[in-house]
PDB file of N, H, CA, C and O in Angstrom:
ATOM      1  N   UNK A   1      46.086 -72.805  52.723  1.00  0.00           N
ATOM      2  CA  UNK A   1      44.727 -72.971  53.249  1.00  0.00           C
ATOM      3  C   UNK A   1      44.784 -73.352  54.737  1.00  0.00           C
ATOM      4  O   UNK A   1      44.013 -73.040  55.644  1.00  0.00           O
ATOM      5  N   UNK A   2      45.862 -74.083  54.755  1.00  0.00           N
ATOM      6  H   UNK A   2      46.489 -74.336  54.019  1.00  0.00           H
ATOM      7  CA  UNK A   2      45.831 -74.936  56.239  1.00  0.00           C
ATOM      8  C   UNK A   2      46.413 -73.755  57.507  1.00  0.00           C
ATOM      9  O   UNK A   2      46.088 -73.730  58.694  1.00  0.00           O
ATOM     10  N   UNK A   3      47.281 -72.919  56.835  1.00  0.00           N
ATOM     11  H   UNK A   3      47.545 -72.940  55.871  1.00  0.00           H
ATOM     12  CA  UNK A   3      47.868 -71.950  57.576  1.00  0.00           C
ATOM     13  C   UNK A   3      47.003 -70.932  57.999  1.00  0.00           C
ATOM     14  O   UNK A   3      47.019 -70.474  59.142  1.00  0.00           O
ATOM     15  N   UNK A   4      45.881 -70.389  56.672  1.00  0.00           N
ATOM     16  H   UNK A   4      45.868 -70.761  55.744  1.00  0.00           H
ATOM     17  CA  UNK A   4      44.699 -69.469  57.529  1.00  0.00           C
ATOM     18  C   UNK A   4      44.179 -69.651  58.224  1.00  0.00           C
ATOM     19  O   UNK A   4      43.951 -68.708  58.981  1.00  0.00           O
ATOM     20  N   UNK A   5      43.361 -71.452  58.649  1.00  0.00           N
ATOM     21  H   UNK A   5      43.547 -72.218  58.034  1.00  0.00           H
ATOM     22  CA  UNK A   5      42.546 -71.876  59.488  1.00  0.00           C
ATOM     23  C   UNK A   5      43.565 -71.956  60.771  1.00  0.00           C
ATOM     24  O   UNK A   5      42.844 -71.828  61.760  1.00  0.00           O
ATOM     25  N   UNK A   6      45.013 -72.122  61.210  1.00  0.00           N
ATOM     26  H   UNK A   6      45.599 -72.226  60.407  1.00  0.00           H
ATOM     27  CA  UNK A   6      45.616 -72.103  62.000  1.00  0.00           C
ATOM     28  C   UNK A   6      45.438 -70.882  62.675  1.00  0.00           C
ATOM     29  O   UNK A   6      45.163 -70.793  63.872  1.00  0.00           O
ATOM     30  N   UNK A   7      45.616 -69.811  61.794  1.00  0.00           N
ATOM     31  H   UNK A   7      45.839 -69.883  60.821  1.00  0.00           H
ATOM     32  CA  UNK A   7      45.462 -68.534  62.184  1.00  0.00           C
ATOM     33  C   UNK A   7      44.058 -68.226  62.444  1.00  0.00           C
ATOM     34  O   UNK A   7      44.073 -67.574  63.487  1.00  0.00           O
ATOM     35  N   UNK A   8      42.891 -68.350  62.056  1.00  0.00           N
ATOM     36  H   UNK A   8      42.879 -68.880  61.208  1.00  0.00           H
ATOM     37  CA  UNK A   8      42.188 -68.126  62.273  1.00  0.00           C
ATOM     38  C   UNK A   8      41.485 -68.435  63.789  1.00  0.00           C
ATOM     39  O   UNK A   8      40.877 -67.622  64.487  1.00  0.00           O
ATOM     40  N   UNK A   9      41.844 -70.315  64.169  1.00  0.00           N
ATOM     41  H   UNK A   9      42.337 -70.975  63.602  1.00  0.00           H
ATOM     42  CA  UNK A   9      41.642 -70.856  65.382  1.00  0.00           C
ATOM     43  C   UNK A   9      42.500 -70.222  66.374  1.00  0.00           C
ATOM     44  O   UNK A   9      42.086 -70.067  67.523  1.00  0.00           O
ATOM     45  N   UNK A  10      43.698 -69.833  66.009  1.00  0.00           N
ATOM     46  H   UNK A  10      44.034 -69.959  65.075  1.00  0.00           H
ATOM     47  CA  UNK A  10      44.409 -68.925  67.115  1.00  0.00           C
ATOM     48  C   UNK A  10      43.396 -67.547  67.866  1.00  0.00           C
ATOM     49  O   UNK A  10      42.968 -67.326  68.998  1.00  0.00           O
ATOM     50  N   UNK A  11      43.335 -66.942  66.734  1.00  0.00           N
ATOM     51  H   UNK A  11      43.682 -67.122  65.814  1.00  0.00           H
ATOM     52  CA  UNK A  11      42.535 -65.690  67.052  1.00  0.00           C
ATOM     53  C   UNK A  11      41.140 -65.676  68.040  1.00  0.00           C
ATOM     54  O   UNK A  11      40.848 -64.930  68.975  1.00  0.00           O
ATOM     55  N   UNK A  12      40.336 -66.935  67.370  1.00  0.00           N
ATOM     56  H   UNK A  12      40.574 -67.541  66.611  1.00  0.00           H
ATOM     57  CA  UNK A  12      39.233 -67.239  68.297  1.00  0.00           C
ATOM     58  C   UNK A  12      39.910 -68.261  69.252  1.00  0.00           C
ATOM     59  O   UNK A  12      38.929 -68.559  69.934  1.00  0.00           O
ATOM     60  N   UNK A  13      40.974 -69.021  69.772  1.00  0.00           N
ATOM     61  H   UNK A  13      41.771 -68.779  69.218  1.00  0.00           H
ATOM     62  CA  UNK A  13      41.278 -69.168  70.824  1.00  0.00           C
ATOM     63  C   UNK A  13      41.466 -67.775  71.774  1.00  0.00           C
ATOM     64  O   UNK A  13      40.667 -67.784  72.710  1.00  0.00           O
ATOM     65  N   UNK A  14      42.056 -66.972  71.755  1.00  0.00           N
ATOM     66  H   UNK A  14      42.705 -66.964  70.995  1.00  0.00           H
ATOM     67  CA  UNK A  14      42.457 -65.749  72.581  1.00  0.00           C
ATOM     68  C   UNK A  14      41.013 -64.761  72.856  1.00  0.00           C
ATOM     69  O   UNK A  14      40.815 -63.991  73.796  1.00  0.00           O
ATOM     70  N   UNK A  15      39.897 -65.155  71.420  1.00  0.00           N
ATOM     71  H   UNK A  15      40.058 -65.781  70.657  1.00  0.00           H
ATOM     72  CA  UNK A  15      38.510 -64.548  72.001  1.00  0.00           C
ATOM     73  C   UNK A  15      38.107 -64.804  73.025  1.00  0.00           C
ATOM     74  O   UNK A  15      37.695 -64.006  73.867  1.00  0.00           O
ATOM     75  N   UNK A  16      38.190 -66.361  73.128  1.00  0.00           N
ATOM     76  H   UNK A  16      38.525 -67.009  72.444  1.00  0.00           H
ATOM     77  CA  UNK A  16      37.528 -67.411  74.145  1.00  0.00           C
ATOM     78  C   UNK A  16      38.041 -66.871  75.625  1.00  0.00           C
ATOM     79  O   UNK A  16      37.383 -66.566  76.620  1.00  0.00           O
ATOM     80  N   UNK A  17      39.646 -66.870  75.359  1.00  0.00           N
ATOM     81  H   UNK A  17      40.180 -67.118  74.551  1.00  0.00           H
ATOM     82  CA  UNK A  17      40.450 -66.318  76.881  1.00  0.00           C
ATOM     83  C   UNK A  17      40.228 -65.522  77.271  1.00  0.00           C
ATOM     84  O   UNK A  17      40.535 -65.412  78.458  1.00  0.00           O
ATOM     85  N   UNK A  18      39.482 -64.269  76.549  1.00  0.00           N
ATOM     86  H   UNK A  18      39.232 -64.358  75.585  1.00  0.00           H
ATOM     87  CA  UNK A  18      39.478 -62.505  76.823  1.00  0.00           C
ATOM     88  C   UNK A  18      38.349 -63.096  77.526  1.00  0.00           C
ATOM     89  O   UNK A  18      38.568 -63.183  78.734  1.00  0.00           O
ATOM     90  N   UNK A  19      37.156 -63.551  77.138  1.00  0.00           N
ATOM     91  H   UNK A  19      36.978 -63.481  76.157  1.00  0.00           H
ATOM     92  CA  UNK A  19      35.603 -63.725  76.940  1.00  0.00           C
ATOM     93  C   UNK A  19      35.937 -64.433  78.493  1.00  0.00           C
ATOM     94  O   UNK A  19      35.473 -63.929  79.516  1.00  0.00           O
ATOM     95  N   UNK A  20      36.410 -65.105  78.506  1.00  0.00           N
ATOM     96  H   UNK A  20      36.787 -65.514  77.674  1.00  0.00           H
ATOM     97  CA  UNK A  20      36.220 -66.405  79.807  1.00  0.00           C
ATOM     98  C   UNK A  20      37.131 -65.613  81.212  1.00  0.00           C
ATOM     99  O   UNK A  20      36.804 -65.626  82.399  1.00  0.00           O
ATOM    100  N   UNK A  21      38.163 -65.059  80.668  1.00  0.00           N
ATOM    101  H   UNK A  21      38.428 -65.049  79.703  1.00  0.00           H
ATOM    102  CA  UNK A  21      38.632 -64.072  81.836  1.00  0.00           C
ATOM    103  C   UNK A  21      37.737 -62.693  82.327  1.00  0.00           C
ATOM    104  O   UNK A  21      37.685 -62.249  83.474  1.00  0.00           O
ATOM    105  N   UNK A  22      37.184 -62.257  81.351  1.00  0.00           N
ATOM    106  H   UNK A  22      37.226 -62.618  80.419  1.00  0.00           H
ATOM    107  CA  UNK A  22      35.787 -61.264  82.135  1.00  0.00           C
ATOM    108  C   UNK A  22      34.881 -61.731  82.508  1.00  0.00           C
ATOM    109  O   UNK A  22      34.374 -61.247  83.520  1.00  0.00           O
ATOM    110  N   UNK A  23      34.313 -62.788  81.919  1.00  0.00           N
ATOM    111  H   UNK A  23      34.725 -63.181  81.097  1.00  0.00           H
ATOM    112  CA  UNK A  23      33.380 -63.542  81.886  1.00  0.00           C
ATOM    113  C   UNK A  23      32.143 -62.947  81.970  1.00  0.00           C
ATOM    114  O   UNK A  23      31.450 -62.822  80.960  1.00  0.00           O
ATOM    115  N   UNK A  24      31.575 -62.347  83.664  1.00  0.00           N
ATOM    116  H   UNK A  24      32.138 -62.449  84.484  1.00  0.00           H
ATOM    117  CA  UNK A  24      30.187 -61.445  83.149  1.00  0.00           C
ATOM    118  C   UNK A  24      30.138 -60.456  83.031  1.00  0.00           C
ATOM    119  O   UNK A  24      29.047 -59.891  82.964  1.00  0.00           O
ATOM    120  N   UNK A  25      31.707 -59.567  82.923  1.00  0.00           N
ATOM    121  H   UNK A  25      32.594 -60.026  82.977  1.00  0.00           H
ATOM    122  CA  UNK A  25      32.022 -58.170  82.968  1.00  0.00           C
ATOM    123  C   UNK A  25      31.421 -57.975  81.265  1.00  0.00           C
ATOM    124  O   UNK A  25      30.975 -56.863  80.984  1.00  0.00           O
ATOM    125  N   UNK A  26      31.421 -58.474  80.761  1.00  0.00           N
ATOM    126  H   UNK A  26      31.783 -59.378  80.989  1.00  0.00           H
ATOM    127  CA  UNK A  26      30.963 -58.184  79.021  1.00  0.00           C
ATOM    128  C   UNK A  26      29.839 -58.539  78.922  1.00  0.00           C
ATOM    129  O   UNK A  26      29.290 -59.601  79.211  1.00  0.00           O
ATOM    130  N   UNK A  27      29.408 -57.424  78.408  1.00  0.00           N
ATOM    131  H   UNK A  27      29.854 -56.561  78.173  1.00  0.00           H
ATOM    132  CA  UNK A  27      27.548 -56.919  77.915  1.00  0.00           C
ATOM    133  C   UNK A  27      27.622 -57.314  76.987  1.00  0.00           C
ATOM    134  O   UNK A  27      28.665 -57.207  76.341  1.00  0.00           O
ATOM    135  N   UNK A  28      26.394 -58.027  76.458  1.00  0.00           N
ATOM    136  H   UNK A  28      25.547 -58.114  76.982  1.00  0.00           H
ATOM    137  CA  UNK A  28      26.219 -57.931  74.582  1.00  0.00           C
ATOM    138  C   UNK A  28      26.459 -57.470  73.528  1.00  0.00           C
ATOM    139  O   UNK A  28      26.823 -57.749  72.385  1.00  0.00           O
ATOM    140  N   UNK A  29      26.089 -56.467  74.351  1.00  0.00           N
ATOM    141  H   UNK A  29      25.793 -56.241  75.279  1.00  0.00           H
ATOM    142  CA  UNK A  29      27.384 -54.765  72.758  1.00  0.00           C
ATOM    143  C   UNK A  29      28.693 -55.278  72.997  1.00  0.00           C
ATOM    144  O   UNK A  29      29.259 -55.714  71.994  1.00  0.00           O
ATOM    145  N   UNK A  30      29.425 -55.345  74.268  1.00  0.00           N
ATOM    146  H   UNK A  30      28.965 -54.991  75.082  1.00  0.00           H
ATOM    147  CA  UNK A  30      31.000 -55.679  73.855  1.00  0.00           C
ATOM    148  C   UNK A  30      30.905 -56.668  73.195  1.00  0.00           C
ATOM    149  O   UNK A  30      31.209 -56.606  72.004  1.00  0.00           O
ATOM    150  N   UNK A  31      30.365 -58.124  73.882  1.00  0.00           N
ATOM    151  H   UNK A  31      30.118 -58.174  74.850  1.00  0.00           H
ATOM    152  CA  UNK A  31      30.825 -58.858  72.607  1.00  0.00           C
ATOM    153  C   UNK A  31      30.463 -58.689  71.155  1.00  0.00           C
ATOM    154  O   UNK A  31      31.284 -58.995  70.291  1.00  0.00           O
ATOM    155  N   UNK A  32      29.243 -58.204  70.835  1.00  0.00           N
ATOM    156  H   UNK A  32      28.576 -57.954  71.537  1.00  0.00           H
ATOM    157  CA  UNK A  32      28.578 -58.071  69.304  1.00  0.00           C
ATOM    158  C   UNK A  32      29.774 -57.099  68.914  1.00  0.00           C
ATOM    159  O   UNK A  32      29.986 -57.059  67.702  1.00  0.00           O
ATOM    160  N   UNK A  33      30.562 -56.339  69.673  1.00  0.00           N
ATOM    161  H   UNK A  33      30.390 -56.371  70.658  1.00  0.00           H
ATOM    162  CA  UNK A  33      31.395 -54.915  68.888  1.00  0.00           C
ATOM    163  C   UNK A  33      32.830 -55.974  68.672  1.00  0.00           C
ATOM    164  O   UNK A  33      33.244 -56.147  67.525  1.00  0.00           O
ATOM    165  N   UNK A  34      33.537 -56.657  69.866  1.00  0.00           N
ATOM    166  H   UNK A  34      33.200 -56.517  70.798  1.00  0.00           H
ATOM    167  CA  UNK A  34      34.574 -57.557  69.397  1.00  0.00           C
ATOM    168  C   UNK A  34      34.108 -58.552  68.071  1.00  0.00           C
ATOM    169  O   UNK A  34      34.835 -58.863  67.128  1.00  0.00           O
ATOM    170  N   UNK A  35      32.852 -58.907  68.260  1.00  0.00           N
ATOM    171  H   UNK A  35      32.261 -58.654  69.027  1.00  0.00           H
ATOM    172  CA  UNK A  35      32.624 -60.089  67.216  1.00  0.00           C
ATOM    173  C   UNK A  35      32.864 -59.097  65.815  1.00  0.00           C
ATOM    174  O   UNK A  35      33.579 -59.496  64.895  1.00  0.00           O
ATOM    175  N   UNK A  36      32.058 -57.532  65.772  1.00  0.00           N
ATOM    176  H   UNK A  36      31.478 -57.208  66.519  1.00  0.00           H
ATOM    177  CA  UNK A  36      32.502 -57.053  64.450  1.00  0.00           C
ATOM    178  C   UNK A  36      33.941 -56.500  64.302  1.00  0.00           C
ATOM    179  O   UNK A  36      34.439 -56.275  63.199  1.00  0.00           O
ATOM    180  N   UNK A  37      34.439 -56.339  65.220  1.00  0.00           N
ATOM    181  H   UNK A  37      34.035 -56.522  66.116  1.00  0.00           H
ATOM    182  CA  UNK A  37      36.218 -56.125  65.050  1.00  0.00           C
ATOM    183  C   UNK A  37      36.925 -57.286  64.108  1.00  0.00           C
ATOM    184  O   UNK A  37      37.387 -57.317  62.967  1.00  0.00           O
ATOM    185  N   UNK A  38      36.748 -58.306  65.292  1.00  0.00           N
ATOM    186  H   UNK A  38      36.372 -58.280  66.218  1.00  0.00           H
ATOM    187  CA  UNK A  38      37.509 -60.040  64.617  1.00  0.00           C
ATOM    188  C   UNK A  38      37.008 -60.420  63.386  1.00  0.00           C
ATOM    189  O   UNK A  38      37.749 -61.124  62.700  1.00  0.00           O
ATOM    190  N   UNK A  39      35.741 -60.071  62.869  1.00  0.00           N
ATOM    191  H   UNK A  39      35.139 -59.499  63.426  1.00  0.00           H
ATOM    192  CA  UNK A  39      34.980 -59.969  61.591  1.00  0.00           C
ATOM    193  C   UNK A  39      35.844 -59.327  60.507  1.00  0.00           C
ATOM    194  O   UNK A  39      36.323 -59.955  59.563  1.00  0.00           O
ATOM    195  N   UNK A  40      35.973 -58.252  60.687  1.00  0.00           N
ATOM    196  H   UNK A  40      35.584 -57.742  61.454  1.00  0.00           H
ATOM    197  CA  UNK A  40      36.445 -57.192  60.070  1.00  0.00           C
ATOM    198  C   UNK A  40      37.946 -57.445  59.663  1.00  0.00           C
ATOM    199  O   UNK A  40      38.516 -57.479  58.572  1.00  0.00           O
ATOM    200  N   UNK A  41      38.450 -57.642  61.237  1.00  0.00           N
ATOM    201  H   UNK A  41      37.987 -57.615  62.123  1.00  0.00           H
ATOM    202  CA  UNK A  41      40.131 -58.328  60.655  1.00  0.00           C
ATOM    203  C   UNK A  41      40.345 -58.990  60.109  1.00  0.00           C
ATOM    204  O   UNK A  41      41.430 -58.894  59.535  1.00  0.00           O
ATOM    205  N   UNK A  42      39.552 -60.105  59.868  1.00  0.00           N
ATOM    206  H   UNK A  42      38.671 -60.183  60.334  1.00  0.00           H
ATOM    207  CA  UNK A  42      39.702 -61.275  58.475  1.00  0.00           C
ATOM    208  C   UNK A  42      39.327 -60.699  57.610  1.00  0.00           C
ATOM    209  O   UNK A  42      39.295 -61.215  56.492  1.00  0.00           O
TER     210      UNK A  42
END
């Protein structure tokens, strides 16, 4: 249990980095389309 949530906080750590390194280069569709990617991969 403890190992998915590790993994899981990893993954949305590196969202955060993508997200914060473009910062206003990403429109709403990109993020709503990454949010259903990272969705999807779990």
């Amino acid at each position: 249990m403890f190992g998915t949530m590790s993994i899981v906080l990893q993954n949305l750590d590196i969202f955060f980095i993508m997200v914060i390194i473009k910062g206003i280069e990403y429109t709403n569709a990109d993020i709503f389309l990454i949010y259903r990617v990272f969705g999807t991969g779990m």
